[in-house]
C-alpha positions in Angstrom: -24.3 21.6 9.3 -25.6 17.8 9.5 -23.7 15.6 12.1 -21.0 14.1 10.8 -21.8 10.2 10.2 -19.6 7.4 11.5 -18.1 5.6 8.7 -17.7 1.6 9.2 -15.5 -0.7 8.4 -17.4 -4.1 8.4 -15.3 -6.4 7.0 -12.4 -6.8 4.0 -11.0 -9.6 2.5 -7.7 -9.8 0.2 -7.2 -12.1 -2.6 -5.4 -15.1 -2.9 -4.3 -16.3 -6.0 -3.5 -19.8 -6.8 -0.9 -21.7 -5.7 0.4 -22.9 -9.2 0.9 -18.9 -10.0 3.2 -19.1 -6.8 6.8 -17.7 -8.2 9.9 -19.8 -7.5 13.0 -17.4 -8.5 15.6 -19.4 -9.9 13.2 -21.7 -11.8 11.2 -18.6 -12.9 14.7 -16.4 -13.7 15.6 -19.8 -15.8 12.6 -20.1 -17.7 12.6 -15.6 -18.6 15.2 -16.5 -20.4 14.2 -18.2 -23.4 11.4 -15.0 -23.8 12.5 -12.8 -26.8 11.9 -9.6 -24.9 14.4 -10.7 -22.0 17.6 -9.5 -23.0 20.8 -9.7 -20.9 20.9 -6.4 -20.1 17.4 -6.4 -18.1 17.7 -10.2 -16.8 20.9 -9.1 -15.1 19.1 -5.7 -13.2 16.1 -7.4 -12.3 17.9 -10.0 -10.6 20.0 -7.1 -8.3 16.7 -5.2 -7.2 14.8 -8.7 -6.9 17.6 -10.0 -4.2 17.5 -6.5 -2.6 13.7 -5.8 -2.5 12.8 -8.3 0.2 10.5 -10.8 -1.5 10.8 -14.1 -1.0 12.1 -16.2 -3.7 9.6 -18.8 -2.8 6.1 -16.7 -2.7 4.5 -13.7 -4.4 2.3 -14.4 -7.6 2.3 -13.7 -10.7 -0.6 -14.1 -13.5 -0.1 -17.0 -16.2 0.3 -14.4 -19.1 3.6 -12.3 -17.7 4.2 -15.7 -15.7 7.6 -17.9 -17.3 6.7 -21.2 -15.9 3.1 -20.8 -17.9 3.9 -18.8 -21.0 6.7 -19.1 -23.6 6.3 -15.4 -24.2 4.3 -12.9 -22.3 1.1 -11.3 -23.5 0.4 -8.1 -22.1 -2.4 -6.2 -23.8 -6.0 -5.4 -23.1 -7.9 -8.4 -23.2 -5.5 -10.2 -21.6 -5.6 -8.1 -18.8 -8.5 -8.3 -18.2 -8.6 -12.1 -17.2 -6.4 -10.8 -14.6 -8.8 -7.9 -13.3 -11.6 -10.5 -13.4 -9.8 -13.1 -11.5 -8.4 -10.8 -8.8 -11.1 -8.0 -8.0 -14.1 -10.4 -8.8 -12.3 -12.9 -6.7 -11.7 -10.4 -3.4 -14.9 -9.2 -3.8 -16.7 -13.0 -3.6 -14.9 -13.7 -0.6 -16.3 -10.4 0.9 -19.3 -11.3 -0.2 -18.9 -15.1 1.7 -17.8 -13.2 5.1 -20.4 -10.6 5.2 -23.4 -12.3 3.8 -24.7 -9.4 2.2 -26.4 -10.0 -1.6 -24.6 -7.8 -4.2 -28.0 -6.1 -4.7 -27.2 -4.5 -1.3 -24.4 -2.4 -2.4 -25.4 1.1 -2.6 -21.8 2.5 -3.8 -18.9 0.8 -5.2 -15.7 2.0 -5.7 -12.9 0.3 -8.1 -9.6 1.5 -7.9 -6.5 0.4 -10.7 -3.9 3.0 -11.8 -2.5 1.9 -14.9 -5.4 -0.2 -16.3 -8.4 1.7 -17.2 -10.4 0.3 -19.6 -14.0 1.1 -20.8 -16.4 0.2 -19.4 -14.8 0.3 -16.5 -13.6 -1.7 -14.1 -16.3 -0.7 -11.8 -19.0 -2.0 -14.7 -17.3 -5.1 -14.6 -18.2 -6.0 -11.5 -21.6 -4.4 -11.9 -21.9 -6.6 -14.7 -20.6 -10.1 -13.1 -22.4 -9.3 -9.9 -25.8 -8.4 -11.0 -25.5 -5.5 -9.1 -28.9 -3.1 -8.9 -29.7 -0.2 -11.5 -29.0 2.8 -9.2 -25.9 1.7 -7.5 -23.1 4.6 -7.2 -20.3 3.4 -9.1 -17.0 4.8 -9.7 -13.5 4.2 -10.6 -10.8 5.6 -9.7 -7.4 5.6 -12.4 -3.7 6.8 -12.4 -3.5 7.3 -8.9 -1.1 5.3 -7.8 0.1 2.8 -4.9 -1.5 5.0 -2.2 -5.2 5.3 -3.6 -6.5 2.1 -1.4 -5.3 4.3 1.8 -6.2 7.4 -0.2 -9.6 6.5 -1.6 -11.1 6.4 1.8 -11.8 9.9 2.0 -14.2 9.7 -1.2 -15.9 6.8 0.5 -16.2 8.6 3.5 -18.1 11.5 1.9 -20.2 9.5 0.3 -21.5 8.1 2.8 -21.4 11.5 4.8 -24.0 12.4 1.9 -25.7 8.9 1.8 -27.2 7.9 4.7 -28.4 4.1 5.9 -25.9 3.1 3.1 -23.3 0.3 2.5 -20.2 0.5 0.4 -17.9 -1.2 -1.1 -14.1 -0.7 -2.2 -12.2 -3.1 -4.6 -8.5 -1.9 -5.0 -6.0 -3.7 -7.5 -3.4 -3.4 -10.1 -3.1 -5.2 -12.8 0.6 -6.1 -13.2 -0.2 -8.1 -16.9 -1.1 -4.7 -18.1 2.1 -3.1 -16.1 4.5 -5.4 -17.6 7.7 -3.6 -19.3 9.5 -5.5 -22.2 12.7 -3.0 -22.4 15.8 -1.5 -21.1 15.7 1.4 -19.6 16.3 1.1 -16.0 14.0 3.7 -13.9 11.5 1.8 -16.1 12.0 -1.8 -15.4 12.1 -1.9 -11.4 8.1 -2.8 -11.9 9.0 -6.2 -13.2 11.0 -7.5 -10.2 8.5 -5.8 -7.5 5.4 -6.0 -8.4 2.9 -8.6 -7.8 -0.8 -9.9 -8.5 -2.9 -8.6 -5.4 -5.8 -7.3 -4.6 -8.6 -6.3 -1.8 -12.4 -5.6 -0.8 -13.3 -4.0 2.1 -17.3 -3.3 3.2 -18.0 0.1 4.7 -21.3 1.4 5.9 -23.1 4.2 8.2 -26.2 2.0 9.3 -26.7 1.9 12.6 -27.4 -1.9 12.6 -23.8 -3.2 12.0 -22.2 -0.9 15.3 -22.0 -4.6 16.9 -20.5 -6.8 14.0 -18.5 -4.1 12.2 -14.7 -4.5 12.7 -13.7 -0.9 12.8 -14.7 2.6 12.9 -12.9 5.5 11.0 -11.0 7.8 13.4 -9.1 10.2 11.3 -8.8 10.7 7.5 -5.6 12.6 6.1 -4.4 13.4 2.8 -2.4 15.5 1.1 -1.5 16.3 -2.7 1.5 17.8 -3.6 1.2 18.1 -6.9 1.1 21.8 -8.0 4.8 21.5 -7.6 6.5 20.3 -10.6 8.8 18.3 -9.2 6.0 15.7 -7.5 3.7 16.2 -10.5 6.1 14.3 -12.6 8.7 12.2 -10.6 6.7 8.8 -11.3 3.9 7.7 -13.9 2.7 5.3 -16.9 4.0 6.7 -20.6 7.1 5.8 -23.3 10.5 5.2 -22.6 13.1 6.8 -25.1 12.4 4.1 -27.4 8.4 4.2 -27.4 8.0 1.3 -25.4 5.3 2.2 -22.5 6.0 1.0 -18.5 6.0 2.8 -14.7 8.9 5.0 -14.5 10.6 6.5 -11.3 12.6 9.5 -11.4 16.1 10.0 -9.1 13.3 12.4 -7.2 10.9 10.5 -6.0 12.3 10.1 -2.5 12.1 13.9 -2.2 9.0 14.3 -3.3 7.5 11.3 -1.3 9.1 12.7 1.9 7.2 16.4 1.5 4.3 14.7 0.7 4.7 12.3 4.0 5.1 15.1 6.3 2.6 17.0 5.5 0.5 14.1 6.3 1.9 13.4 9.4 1.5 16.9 10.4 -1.4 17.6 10.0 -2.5 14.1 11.5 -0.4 14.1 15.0 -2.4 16.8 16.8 -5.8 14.6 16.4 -3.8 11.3 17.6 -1.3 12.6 20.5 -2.0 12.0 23.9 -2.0 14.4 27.1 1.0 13.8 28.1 3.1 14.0 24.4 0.8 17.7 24.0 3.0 18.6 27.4 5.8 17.5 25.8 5.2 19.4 22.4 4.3 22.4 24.9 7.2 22.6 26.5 9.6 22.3 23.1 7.6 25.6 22.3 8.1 27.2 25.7 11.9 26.3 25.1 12.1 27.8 21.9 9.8 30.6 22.1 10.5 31.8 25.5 14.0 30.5 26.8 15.7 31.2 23.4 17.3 27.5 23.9 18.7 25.7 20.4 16.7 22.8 20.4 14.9 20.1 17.8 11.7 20.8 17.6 9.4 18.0 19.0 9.1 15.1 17.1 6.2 12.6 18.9 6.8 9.2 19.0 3.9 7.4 17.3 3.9 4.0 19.3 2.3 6.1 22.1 -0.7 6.9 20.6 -1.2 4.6 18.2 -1.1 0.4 18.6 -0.6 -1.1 15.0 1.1 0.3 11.7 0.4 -0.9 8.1 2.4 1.1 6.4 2.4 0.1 2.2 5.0 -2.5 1.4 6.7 -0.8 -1.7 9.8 -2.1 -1.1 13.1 -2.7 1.3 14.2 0.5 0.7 10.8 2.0 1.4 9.6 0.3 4.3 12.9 1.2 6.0 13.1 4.5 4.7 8.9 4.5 6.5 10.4 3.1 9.3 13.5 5.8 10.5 11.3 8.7 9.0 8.8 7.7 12.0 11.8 5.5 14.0 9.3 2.7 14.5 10.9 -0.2 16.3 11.2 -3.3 14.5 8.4 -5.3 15.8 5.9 -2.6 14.6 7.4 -3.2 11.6 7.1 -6.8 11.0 3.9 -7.3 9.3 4.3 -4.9 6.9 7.9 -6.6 6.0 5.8 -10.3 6.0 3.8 -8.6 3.5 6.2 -7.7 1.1 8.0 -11.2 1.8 5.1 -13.5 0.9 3.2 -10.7 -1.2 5.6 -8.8 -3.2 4.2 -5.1 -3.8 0.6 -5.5 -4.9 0.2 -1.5 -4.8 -2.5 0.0 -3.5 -3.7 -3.3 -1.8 -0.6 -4.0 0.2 -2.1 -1.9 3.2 -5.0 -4.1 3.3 -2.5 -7.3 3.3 -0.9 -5.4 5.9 -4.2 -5.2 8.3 -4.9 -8.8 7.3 -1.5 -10.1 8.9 -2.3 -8.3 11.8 -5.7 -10.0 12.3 -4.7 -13.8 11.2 -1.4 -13.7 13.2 -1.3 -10.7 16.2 -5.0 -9.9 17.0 -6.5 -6.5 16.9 -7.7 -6.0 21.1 -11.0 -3.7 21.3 -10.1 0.0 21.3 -6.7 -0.8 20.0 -5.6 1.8 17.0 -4.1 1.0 13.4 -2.2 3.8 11.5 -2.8 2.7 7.8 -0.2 4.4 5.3 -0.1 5.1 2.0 2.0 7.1 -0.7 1.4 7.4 -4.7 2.7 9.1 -7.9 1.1 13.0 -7.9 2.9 13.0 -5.1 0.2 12.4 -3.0 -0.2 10.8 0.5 -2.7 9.2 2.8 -3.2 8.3 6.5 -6.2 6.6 7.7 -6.4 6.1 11.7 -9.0 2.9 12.8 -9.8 2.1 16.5 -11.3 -1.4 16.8 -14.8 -2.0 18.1 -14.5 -5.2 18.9 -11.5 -8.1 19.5 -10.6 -8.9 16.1 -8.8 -12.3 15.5 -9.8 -14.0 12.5 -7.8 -16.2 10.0 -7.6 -15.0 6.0 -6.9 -17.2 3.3 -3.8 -15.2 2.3 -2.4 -15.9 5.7 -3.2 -19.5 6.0 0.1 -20.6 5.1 1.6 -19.2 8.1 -0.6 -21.8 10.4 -1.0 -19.1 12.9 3.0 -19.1 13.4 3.9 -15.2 13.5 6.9 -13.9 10.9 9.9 -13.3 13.0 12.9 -11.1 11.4 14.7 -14.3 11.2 12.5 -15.5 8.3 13.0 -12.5 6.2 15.0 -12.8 3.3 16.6 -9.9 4.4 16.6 -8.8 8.1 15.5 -5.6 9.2 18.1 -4.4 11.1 20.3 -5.6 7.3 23.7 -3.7 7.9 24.3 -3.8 3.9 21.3 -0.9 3.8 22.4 2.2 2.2 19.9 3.9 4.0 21.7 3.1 7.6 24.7 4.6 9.3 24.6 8.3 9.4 21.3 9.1 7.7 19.2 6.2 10.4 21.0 8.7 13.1 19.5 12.3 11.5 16.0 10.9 11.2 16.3 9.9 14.8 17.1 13.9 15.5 15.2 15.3 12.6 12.7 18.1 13.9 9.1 17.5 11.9 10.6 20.5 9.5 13.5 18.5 8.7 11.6 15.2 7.7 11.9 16.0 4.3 15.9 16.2 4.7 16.1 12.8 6.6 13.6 11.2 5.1 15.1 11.5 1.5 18.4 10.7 2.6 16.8 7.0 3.7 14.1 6.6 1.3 16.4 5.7 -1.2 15.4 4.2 -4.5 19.3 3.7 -5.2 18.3 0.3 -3.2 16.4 -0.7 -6.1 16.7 1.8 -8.9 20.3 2.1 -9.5 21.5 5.5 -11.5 22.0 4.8 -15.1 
């Protein structure tokens, strides 16, 4: 068998949309109302997950056609969404483009990723086609698999490079929210309108030997799981009709359960290629405990701020990134730029991890040798950990980040803290994740990953 090949990560970039599609709540929530489509009914539930989910009311971005302060109704079809796909992925990939200094005729493989809007050609043609990208460049894109696919995606790109040698590629991951907009009532249907934002992200990978000194990262571990055969996962969340015909992303009352198998599977099978020396003597002796003294105890879980520096876990929500956060009982500062995320970028799907990473470099640093755990999860179920170490010191500035003038997010400037004692997903189920065993993840991790935040029953 051929060595494996070290996949790079060279450089990313993630898209900033313009500040006149900047949201202001109240103006925005005054404005929806003269839309036909916004009934009381919905204006009234979008306005209890948005003050839950925490998003600023000053930031996040939406495009001009689903935007109230630019259109007097919304237009949601095809064409229009496709502005939006042009603005967004053309406009991450130019600014990769700008910080890397390659041509686009030096792209051997591009990968486009967008789960609800798929059209033909394909998104990946489109950029082909604005790019002037060369006739035998390896071009796919990936549809319908959810938030988690720009963590998830990586093992394709990894493979391809694995059987491409002396190659660069490129990934552009985005959702379209135009095309994700929802004009009716039903409630497990409607969440998408208050969370979900414009966003999107290009990221340069190679295996030439050449870029070992600029590249940013190398790729440590790749893990993903899909739960899917069961059921259950296969359909607690998609795209399709409500009861009255009218199409938008649904979540089903499941979907923390499902999301928590899918999770720890992941993070078991990623923990014994990440723990150090000491944690395996720890996870030794559980076993000898258990195995050979006959004592009750939990089995071992490891605590991941040991073996691992920085977490950009994907910003789906309040509910979700705490729910993340007592599954793995991450401290609050590990959890900070993950919650700046969702504040000034609302969920942008599968880019929010990439925000995430960004944060990190424009406000913290990344030290040489340091370690990022990048996190994602997606409808299937499926789930996705991607481990970088850092080849280099990494502090750099991103546009999307600017705004912050290099002052980092403390919990104080959250809309809604952390620690937020009004959480649900506190109290007793925050105290049996902290005892949970790995085998009882699933248990404490779908009593705190609780849609009921933002997807009350109906």
């Amino acid at each position: 068998m051929a060595p494996q090949q070290p996949v790079l990560l060279v450089d990313f970039a993630v898209y900033k949309p313009p500040e006149e599609l900047k949201i202001e709540y109240f103006a925005t929530q005054k404005a929806s109302r003269k839309w036909q489509e916004c009934k009381e009914e919905n204006y009234e539930f979008i306005s209890k997950v948005f003050t839950r989910s925490g998003i600023s009311p000053c930031g996040t971005y939406l495009p001009a056609w689903i935007n109230p302060i630019h259109t007097k109704e919304p237009k949601y079809d095809m064409d229009t969404a496709k502005k939006e796909a042009e603005m967004t992925m053309c406009g991450a990939l130019s600014e990769l483009l700008e910080k890397t200094g390659i041509r686009p005729q030096e792209i051997d493989i591009l990968v486009t990723n967008c789960s609800i809007y798929c059209p033909t050609p394909s998104l990946a043609s489109m950029l082909v086609n604005h790019f002037k990208m060369r006739q035998d460049i390896q071009s796919y894109h990936l549809g319908g698999m959810g938030c988690g696919n720009g963590v998830m995606a990586l093992s394709l790109i990894r493979d391809l490079l694995q059987a491409r040698p002396n190659s660069i590629a490129v990934f552009v991951p985005s959702e379209i929210t135009t095309y994700c907009f929802y004009p009716g009532l039903q409630k497990d249907y409607m969440v998408a309108n208050a969370i979900f934002r414009m966003g999107g992200a290009a990221a340069m990978f190679t295996n030439k030997p050449a870029y070992w000194r600029s590249a940013k990262y190398s790729l440590q571990h790749n893990v993903r799981v899909h739960t899917g055969a069961d059921d259950g996962a296969y359909s607690c969340m998609g795209w399709g009709p409500d009861k009255n015909g009218v199409n938008g992303v649904y979540l089903r009352k499941d979907v923390p359960l499902q999301a928590a198998k899918a999770l720890e599977a992941c993070l078991r099978n990623i923990a014994p290629k990440i723990l150090t020396w000491g944690q395996y003597a720890e996870a030794a002796y559980n076993l000898f405990e258990k195995a050979v003294l006959g004592r009750a105890v939990p089995e071992y879980v490891p605590d991941f701020t040991q073996c691992i520096d920085h977490f950009a876990l994907h910003a789906g929500g309040y509910a979700v990134l705490k729910g993340l956060q007592q599954a793995m009982r991450l401290p609050a500062d590990r959890m900070l730029p993950s919650f700046a995320t969702l504040r000034d970028f609302g969920n942008t799907s599968c880019s929010t991890t990439w925000y995430v990473m960004a944060y990190m470099e424009s406000i913290e640093g990344i030290k040489r040798n340091q370690t990022i755990m990048q996190i994602g999860m997606g409808g299937g179920m499926k789930a996705g950990v991607n481990v970088w170490r850092a080849l280099r010191d990494v502090k750099v500035t991103h546009n999307a980040w600017r705004h912050l003038n290099g002052r980092p997010v403390t919990e104080a400037d959250l809309p809604r803290p952390i620690s937020d004692p009004t959480c649900r997903i506190g109290g007793s189920a925050a105290a049996a994740a902290a005892a949970s065993a790995p085998g009882d993840l699933q248990a404490a991790f779908g009593q705190q990953f609780s849609m009921q935040e933002e997807v009350p029953a109906h």
